[in-house]
C-alpha positions in Angstrom: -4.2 126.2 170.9 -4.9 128.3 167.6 -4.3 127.1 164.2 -2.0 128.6 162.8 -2.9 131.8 160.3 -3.2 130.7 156.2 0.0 131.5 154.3 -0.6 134.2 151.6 -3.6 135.9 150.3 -6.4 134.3 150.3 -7.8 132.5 146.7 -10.1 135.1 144.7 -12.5 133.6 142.3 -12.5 134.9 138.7 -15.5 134.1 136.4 -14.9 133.9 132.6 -17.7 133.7 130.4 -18.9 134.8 127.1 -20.8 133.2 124.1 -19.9 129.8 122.5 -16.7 130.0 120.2 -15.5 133.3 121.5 -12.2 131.7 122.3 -12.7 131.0 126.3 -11.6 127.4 126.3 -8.3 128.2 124.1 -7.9 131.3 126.1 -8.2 129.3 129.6 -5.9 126.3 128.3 -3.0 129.1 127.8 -2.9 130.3 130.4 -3.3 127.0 132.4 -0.8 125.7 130.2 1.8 128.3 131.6 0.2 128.1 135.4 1.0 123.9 134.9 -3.1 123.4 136.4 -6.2 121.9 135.7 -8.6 123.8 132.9 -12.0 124.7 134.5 -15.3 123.9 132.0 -16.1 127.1 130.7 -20.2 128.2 130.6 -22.0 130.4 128.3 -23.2 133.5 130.6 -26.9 132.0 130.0 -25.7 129.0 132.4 -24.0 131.5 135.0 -25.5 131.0 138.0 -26.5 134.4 139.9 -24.6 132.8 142.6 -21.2 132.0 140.9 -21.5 135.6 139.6 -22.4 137.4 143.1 -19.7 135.4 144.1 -16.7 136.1 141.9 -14.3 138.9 142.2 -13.2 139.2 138.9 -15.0 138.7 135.8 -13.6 138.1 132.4 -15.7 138.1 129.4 -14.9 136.8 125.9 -15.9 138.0 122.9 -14.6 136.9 119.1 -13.3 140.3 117.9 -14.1 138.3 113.9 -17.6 137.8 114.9 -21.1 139.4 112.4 -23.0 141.5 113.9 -25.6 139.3 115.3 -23.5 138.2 117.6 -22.3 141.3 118.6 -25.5 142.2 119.7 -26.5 138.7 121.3 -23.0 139.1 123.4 -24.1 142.6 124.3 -27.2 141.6 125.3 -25.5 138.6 127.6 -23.3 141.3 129.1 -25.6 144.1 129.7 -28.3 141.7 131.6 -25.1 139.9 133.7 -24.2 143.2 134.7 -27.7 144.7 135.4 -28.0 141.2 138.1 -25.7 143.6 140.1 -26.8 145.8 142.6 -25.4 149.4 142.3 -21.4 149.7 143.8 -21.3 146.2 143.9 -20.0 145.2 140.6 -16.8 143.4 140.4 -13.9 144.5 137.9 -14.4 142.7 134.7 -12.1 142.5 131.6 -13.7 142.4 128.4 -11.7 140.2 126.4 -11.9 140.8 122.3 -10.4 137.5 121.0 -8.7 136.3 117.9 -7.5 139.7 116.0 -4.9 137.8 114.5 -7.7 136.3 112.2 -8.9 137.8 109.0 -11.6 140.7 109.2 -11.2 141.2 113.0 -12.8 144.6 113.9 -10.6 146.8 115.6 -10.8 147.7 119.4 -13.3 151.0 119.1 -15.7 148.8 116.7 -16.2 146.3 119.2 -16.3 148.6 122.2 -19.5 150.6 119.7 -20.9 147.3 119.6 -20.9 145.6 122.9 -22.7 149.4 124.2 -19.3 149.5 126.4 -19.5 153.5 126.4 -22.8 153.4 127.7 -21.9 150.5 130.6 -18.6 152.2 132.5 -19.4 155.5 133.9 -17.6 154.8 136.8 -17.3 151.1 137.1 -13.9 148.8 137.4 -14.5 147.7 133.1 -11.9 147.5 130.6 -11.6 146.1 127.3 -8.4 144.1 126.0 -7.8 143.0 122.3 -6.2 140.0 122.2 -4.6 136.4 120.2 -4.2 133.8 122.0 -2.0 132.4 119.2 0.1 135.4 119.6 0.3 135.1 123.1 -0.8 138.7 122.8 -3.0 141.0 124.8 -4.3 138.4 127.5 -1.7 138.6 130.0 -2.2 142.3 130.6 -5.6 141.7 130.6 -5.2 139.6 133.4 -2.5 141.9 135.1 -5.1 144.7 135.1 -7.7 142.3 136.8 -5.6 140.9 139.2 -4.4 144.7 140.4 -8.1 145.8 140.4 -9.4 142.4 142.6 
């Protein structure tokens, strides 16, 4: 006798990561808040194992839109080198995630997109950028509408 076949699709994983205080833990507690479900720790993408990345079918990653630019370029460098662990065609759809514009001094969307080296990284590849607030409830749900039609 076979059991019988799973009802619905079948679970994808979705990795978010991004420097400490980009916003991933208020971000993640949103939306968990709406889905009524546990929050998941949230990592740095120093501590992202090469196997929870190879792994993941998605990939969101955070970055404070209000941030100096030293951290710009330490959250460029994070993404480049997670992305470069890929090996050509294999590279999951990730959202880039530019958090907190309701705050003073955020940078607008083409600033950040300069910064991270974004131009320079899509040529062809499933990556998209998304301002968004979380205290607005702004910007994140698309984000996550865009990954969930690209998984």
């Amino acid at each position: 006798m076979s059991s019988p076949a799973p009802l619905g699709p079948k679970p994808k994983k979705v990795v978010v990561v991004g420097l400490d205080n980009a916003g991933k833990s208020k971000l993640l507690r949103q939306v968990w808040n709406d889905l009524g479900a546990t929050l998941p720790r949230t990592i740095s993408p120093s501590e992202t194992s090469s196997t929870s990345l190879a792994e993941a079918a998605g990939i969101v990653f955070v970055v404070d839109a209000t941030d100096d630019h030293p951290r710009w370029a330490e959250a460029k460098r994070e993404l480049h080198g997670m992305l470069a662990a890929f090996p050509p065609g294999e590279l999951p759809p990730i959202v880039i995630l530019g958090t907190k514009i309701d705050r003073p001094y955020a940078v607008e969307e083409a600033v950040l997109i300069h910064q991270l080296g974004l131009a320079e990284l899509v040529g062809g590849r499933p990556i998209t950028m998304f301002m968004c607030s979380v205290d607005w409830k702004f910007g994140y749900k698309e984000a996550f509408k865009w990954l969930s039609e690209n998984l």
